[in-house]
Structures are given as C-alpha cells and as structure tokens.
Steps between C-alpha positions, in 0.01 A plus 500: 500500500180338484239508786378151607107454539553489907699841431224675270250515788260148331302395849622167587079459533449544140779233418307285731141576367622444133694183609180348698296602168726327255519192759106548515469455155738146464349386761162542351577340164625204708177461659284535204710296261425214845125543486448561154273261345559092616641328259249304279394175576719199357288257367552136666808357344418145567119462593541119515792548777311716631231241581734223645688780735128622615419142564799381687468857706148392606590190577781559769264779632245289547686189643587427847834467592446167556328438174850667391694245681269203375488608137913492535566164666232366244659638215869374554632240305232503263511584153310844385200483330548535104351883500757637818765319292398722189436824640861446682626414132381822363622707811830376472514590077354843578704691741263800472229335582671305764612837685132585493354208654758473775452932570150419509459225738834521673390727785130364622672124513790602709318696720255201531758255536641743753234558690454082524842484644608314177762706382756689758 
C-alpha cells in the first residue's frame, strides 16, 4: 500500500511555503499585468462634439442657478435655433456619437442641476 505525503514524513510547513510561493507568483502576474503600461491614448473620436459638450459644460458651471432657471422658463415654447436643431439631428442618426456626448456631459449637468435644487 502506498504511503500518502502526510504519511511519508513531508512538513505540513513546506506544503505551506511552496503553496504561499506558487500563490506569490499568481498573484504577482496579476499585479503586473494591472500596472503594466496605460493603455495608449485614443485619439478624440469626435473633436467637433467634443467642442459643443466642453461648451455646454462651461456654461452650466458657470451659471447661477438662477440663470439656470431663467434660461429654462425663457426657452419654453420656443422653437430651437436652426444649429441646436442640427446638432440634435446628427445625434439622433449617430448613436455612437450620441452615447458620447450624453457620457460626457451627463454627470457635471446633473450634479449642477442637483445642486440648484432643479432635479430631485
């Protein structure tokens, strides 16, 4: 009958110190394969979406909340101006692009309008 590794006298130490050093080493790859190098920089995708979103971030960061509330009662009922009804044209054709603009100004308005008491 064969002896079992606990029977043959192996240190349950040694079992440990080779387990920890195997472990060791995943764990290691792991953490280098995290901080290898950053990935590269994408180029901008849409630089003239880019330009709107930057301008319609400054503007609610810059603005009052009551400028906010203003600007809204002012604008209701009246048509958009020929450009907004454009750009809203091509976000609604280009769902890429749409997803872009709304990830990239979706956070600093609501936590503007939030902050204004606008929104709940």
């Amino acid at each position: 009958m064969r002896k079992s590794w606990f029977q043959t006298g192996t240190p349950l130490a040694v079992l440990a110190v080779i387990a920890s050093l195997v472990l060791g080493y995943f764990a290691l790859r792991v953490a280098s394969a995290a901080v290898a190098a950053p990935p590269p920089a994408q180029p901008q995708q849409y630089p003239m979406m880019d330009k709107i979103a930057d301008k319609i971030i400054q503007k609610y960061q810059t603005s009052s909340c009551e400028q906010l509330a203003q600007d809204k009662a002012q604008q209701q009922g009246k048509p958009k101006p020929p450009e907004e009804q454009r750009a809203i044209g091509i976000l609604r054709s280009d769902p890429q692009m749409r997803q872009a603009f709304i990830n990239k100004i979706a956070a600093p308005i609501a936590n503007k309008l939030f902050d204004c008491g606008m929104i709940p």
